[in-house]
C-alpha positions, 0 to 999 in steps of 0.5 A: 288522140288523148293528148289532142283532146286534153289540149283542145279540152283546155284551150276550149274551157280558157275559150270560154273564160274569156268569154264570160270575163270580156261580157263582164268587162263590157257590162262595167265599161258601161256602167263607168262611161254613165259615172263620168257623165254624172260626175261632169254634171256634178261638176258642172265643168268641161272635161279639160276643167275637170282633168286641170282643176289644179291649175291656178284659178281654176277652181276659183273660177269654177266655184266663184265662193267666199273664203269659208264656203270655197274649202269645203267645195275643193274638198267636194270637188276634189273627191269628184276629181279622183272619182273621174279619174278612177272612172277614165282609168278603168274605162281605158283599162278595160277597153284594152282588155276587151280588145285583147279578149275579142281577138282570143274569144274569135278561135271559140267556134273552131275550137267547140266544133274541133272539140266535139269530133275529136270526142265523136272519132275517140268514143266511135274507137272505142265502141268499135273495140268490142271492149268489154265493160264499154259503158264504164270505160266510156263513163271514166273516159268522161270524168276524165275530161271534166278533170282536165276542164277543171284543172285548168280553170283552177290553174287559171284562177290561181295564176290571176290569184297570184298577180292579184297579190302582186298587184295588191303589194305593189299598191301597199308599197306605193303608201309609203310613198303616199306617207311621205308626201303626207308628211311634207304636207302635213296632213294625216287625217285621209290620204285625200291630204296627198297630192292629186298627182300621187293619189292618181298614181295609188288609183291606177294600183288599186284600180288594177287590184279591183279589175284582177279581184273581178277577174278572180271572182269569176273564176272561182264562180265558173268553178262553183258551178262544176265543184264544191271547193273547200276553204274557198269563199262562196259567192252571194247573188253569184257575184260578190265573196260573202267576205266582207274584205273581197266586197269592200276593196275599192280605190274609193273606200282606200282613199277616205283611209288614213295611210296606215289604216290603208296598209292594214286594210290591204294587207288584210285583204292580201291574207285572205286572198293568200288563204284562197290561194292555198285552198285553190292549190289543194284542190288542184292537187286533189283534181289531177289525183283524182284524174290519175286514178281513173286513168290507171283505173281506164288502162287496167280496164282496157287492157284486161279487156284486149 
């Protein structure tokens, strides 16, 4: 029976995960859908316009300026572009996600009512044991499966962890194509100097770093609420790492950067990800240690009580 509670314990607990992680992903589709139409407002043009704005004459058309003024609306508009593209790519990610998390979250209900028989029908054994020194094997029994709730959050986390680094690299590999092209153009100052079509693609990784680093925020914060972990950052308002590197990442601020700024900028926030990682994986081994003594510690009582 203990082996079943463990696997519906952890299958419950990743329930509950993705639960929490798809009503933030629902909050964030939200707010980008109202981004898009600032920008389109901003723009003043149709969606097609905005997506095709490189096309020839288009911006001539859409800004209709002198020489002078006309290169420091492109640059204007440009940014507004990359911006719209950030936005339509997170909203298109996002909705994916939230599909695939619907379907998961649906197995919740079933999970928390199988969950709370199985723990009724061990503890009922129990007591009908006559064992002695019941209240204490019963406590044990408890943390335990706390344990086990923990483990696997922590196991959850370092594995989001580990694509967010992946994620992060890829992205910093993607810059040395981004210099090249700078290169080939002649401009230095920000990557904002890049073709559109490059940057869009540079976006997209980032994008993806800034949706996994949410997705790890939340874990680590459903950790908090149960354990002090050592060496991990803390959250401010519940929401973001006090570290300033966690806070700043964003395809945003990346793009002002020049290139090599952006690879150090990157490569910074990947060490303390990387740190994190390290903290996460001593407190896993902490926990299941933790969850072995009381389990020798329940047997011994148990037995002797036989």
């Amino acid at each position: 029976m203990n082996q079943e509670i463990e696997k519906t314990l952890i299958q419950y607990r990743s329930f509950l995960l993705a639960e929490a992680y798809l009503n933030k992903l629902k909050g964030q589709i939200y707010r980008e859908k109202k981004t898009l139409n600032e920008i389109i407002q901003a723009t003043e043009a149709s969606e097609h316009e905005i997506i095709n704005f490189e096309q020839a004459g288009v911006l001539e058309k859409l800004l209709n300026k002198d020489k002078a003024s006309f290169e420091v609306e492109k640059e204007r508009y440009y940014k507004l572009v990359i911006n719209y593209k950030k936005s339509k790519k997170t909203i298109e990610l996002s909705e994916f996600e939230v599909k695939v998390l619907e379907e998961k979250v649906k197995s919740g209900p079933a999970l928390k009512e199988k969950l709370h028989q199985l723990l009724k029908e061990r503890k009922d054994t129990l007591e009908e044991s006559n064992l002695n020194n019941i209240d204490v094997i019963l406590e044990l029994t408890e943390r335990i499966d706390s344990r086990i709730g923990l483990r696997t959050e922590l196991e959850e986390a370092i594995e989001v962890g580990k694509t967010l680094l992946k994620n992060i690299d890829e992205a910093n590999d993607y810059l040395i194509v981004i210099k090249q092209d700078m290169i080939s153009r002649g401009k230095f100052d920000s990557l904002v100097g890049a073709s559109i079509i490059k940057l869009e693609k540079l976006q997209g990784l980032v994008i993806l770093c800034e949706k996994r680093l949410m997705e790890y925020k939340n874990e680590i914060s459903d950790l908090y609420e149960y354990i002090k972990l050592k060496g991990v950052p803390k959250f401010k308002d519940g929401n973001e790492f006090v570290d300033e590197y966690f806070e700043a990442l964003s395809s945003d601020q990346l793009l002002s950067l020049s290139w090599q700024t952006g690879s150090d900028y990157l490569m910074t926030i990947a060490n303390k990800i990387d740190s994190t990682q390290k903290a996460l994986k001593k407190d896993l081994y902490q926990i299941m240690e933790q969850k072995r003594e009381m389990e020798e510690k329940r047997d011994v009582l148990i037995k002797g009580s036989v």
